[in-house]
N, C-alpha and C positions, 0 to 999 in steps of 0.2 A: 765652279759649276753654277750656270743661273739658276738662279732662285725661282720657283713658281709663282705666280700671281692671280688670282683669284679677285674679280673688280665687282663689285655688288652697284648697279644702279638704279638710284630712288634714294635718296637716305630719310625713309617711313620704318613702318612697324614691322616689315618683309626684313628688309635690311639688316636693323638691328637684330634681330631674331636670328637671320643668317650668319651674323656676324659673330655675335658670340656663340653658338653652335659650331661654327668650323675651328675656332678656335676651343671650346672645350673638347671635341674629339679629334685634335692633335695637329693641326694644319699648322706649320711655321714657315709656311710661304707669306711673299708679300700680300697685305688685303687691304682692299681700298672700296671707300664707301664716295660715290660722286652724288653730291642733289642738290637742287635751285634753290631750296631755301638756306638764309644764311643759318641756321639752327644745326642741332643734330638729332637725331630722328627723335620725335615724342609724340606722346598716345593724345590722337584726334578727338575720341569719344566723349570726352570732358565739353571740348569747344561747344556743342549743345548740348548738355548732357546737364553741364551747372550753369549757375549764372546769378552772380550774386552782384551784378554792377558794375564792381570794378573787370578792369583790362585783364586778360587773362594774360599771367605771367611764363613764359616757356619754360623758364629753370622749375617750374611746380609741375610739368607735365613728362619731362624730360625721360627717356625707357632707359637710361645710363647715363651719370654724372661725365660731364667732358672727358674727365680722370682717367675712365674708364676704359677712354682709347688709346691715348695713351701707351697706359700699363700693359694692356692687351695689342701696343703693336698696332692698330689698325689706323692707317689712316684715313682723316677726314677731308673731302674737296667737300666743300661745302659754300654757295650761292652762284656755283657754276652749271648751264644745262649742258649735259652731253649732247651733242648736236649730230654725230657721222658716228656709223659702227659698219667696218668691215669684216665682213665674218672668215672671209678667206685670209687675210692677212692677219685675225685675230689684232686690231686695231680699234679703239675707241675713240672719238675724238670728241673734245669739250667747248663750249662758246667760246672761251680765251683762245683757240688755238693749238694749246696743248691736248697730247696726244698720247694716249696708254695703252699700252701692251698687256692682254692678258693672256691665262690659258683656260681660263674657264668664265662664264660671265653669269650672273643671275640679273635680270630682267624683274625691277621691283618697282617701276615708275609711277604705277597706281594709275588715279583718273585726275578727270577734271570737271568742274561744274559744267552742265548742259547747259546753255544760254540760250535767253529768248535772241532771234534774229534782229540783226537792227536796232536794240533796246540798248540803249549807253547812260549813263549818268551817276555822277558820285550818293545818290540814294538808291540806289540800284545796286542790290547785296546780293552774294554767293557764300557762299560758308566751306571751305575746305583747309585754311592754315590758319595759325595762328595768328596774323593779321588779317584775317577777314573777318575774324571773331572780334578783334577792338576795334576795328572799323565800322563795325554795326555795332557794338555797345554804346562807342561814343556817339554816335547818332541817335541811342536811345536812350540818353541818358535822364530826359525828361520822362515824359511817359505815353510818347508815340505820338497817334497810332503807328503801328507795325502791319501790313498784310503780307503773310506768307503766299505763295504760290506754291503750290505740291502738300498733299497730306500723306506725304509718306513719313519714314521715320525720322529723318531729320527735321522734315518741316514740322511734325505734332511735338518734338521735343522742342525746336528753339520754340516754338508759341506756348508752349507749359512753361520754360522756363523764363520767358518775357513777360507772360502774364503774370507770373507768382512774385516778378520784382515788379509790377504793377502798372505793366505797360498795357496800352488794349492795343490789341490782336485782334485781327481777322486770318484767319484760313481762307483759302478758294482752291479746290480739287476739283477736277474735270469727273473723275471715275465717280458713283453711288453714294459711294461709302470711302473712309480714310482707311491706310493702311490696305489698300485692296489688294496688292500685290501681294502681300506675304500673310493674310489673315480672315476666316471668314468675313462674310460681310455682315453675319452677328457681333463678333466681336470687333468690329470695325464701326458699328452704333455704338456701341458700347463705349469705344475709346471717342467718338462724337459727342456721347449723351456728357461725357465726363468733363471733355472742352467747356460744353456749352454751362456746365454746373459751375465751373468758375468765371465764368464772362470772357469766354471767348468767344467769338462767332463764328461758325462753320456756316460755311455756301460750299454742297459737295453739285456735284451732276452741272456744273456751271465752268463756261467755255470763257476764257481771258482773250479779248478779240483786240484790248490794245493796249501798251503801257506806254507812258509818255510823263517825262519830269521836265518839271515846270516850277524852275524856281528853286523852293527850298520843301517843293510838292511832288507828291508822282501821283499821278491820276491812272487807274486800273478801268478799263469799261471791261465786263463779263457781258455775256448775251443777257443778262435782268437788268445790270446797276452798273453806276460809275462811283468807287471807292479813292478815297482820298489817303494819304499816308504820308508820314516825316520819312519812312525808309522802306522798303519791299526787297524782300527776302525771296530769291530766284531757287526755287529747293526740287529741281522735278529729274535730279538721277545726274548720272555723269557717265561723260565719257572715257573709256581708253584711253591712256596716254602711250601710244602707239609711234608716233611721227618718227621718230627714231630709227625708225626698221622702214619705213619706205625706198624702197631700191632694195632690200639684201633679201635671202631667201628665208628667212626666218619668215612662218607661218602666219597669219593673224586673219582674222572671223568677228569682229567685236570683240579683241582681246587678242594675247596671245596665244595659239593652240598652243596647249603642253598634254602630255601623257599623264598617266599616272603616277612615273616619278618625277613630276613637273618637268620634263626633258621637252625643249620645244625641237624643230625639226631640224636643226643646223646642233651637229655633235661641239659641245662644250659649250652652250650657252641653254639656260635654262631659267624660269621663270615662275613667279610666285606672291601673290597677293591680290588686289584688285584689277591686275593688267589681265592677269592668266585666266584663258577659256580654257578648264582642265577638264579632260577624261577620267570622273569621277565612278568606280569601279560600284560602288555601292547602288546610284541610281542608274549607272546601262545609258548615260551619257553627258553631253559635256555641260559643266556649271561653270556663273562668274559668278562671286558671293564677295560683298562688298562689306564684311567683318571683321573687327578687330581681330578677332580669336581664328578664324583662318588661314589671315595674314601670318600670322607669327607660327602656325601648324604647319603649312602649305611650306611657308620658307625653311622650317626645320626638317624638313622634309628633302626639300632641294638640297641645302648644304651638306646633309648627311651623304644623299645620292652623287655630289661632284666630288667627293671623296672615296667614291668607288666603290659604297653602299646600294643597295637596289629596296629600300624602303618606298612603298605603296601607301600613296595620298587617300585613304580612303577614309577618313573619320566623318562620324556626322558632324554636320554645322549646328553653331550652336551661334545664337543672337541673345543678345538684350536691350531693352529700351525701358528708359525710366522718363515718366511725364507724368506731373506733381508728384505725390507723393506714393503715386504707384508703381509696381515693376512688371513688365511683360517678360520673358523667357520661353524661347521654343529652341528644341535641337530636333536633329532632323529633317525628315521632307516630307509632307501628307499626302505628297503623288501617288495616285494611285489607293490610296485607301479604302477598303471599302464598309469601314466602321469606326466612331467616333464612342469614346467614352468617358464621361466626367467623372471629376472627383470633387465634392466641395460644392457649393452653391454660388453659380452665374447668378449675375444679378443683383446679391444679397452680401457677397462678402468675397474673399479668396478662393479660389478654383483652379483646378488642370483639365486638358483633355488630351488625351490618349488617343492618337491615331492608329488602329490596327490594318495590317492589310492578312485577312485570312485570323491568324491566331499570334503572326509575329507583328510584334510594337516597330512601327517604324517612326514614330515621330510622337513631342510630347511638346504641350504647349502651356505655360504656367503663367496664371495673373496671380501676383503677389504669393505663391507656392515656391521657389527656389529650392525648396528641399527637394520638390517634387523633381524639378529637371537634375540635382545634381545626383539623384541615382537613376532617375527616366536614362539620363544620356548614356551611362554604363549598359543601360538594358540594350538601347538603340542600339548601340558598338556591339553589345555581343550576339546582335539578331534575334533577340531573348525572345521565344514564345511564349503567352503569359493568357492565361484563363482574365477575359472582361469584368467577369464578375467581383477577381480579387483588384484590380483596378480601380474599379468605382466601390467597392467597399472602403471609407477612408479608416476603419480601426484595422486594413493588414497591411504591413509594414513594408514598404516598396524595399530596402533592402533583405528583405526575408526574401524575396522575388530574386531579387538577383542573386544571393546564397545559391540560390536551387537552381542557376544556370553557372555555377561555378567559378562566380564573378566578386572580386571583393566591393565589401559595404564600404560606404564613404564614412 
């Protein structure tokens, strides 16, 4: 009798999440993990996240010891890109040639850094594997300068963590304010005001009109000034990695459509992580969410569901970002809100805010508060409606809150 086979492609945080999932709920068909890097999947968010100098090692990042595959059966293709997927012949096919047979497929390929047009040269940085990370360390091994492009979260974390190993940084963000996409633009000065307190330099509302390395220089012109740099960090969002599915009828919109049990539009193939434009039941329509914590939901979700489960992707997202010595935290979406409520003192110390829509919490956002999100997020998950007032009072106890929605305390 043939064996079933089940092909996980990406081998990222999707992957492995999927991987060990179909195998703890019973799967002893063949499983195969295919991805371009020669590694096996490990956690990205480190790559800016620390940065103590030396080259970041992959066995320190690693989501499961090699061992691990192994003993669990799963095989690894690993520095190979899948190049052809026939979804009627249920065929995969790899850069070498080779060619695999599945019966079910997850779609975990993630993205890719967004590139200026035209812009080439070995000082001219992207950040997404672990060699992109020792390729800009080793270029910063002095102490720069470094100018980021993009003030989103990647680009405020590596410039936290270049400046605090004593590099000078410049920022330059096109948008008001840093972090504008995912944060008021209060607390978007805030995380500015906070750069600039260690010597970083932020230039936000300024337009990069040309990058050009010259030497062992890259010269930046913005519509104000012309900036100098040993290395320039390209940080402004990523694309889908899509290519794959060009010709087949498998869905794609900036991502791949999937449902809500990550099921894209071709039966047996489904997807999960940074690739996937999912039908998100909670917010009434579709998200990409570019998250560790996602990643690894989203695909446990999937694997359960190709196992002939009907589990619904519906959890709130939840992010973090650490830059110096501080920590941001929000789960949730504040779309649609029509009421903000603090806890703690903006400005002076650690604080949350509480997005209500009506009297239900739909979203919680925490600077250096963590307690606060790790029951905020239960409340978020259980729709929890909750009185403003015991919110912003900080002596009542956010688990007593969620007791009286019949939720357990963490």
């Amino acid at each position: 009798m043939r064996r079933e086979r089940i092909v996980l492609v990406g081998a990222g945080r999707a992957a492995a999440a999927a991987a060990a999932t179909l195998r703890r709920e019973g799967f002893d068909g063949d499983l195969v993990v295919v991805g371009d890097e020669p590694h096996p999947p490990y956690r990205r968010p480190p790559l800016s996240k620390a940065w103590d100098g030396a080259a970041p090692c992959v066995d320190d990042l690693l989501v499961r010891d090699a061992e691990w595959y192994g003993t669990n059966a799963v095989e690894l293709i690993t520095g190979t890109r899948a190049v052809a997927l026939d979804c009627a012949s249920r065929q995969l096919t790899l850069a070498d040639g080779a060619r695999l047979g599945y019966d079910r497929l997850l779609l975990a390929t993630g993205g890719r850094p967004r590139r200026l047009p035209g812009v080439r040269g070995d000082r001219i940085h992207h950040l997404r594997t672990v060699a992109d990370a020792a390729a800009l360390r080793e270029q910063l091994a002095g102490d720069g300068p470094l100018v980021v492009l993009g003030g989103g979260f990647l680009g405020c974390e590596v410039a936290a963590a270049a400046r605090a190993s004593g590099v000078e940084v410049t920022i330059v963000e096109m948008a008001p304010t840093l972090l504008s996409r995912a944060v008021s633009p209060e607390l978007g000065e805030l995380f500015a005001a906070l750069h600039r307190s260690r010597g970083v330099t932020v230039l936000t509302g300024e337009r990069v009109d040309s990058v050009v390395q010259a030497g062992d220089q890259v010269v930046v012109r913005t519509c104000a000034q012309v900036l100098e740099c040993a290395a320039l960090l390209v940080a402004i969002g990523i694309s889908r990695s899509t290519e794959l599915l060009s010709g087949t009828p498998v869905a794609c919109d900036d991502g791949v459509l999937v449902d809500e049990f990550a099921a894209t539009s071709v039966p047996g193939v489904y997807a999960a992580g940074d690739v996937a434009a999912a039908h998100h039941p909670r917010y009434g329509r579709r998200v990409r969410v570019e998250h560790d914590d996602n990643a690894v939901r989203q695909a446990t979700v999937a694997a359960r569901n190709m196992l002939g489960a009907r589990d619904v992707y519906d959890d709130p997202h939840w992010f973090w970002s650490d830059q110096f010595e501080h920590n941001l935290q929000m789960v949730g979406s504040p779309e649609g809100h029509d009421r903000s409520v603090v806890r703690g003192s903006p400005g002076e110390g650690a604080f949350s805010v509480f997005h209500l829509r009506g009297d239900r919490l739909v979203s919680v956002l925490a600077f250096d508060r963590g307690r606060d999100v790790v029951t905020g997020r239960k409340l978020v998950a259980a729709g929890a409606t909750v009185a403003a007032e015991q919110l912003e009072d900080d002596a009542v106890d956010l688990r007593r809150l969620l007791r009286r929605q019949g939720g357990r305390p963490s």
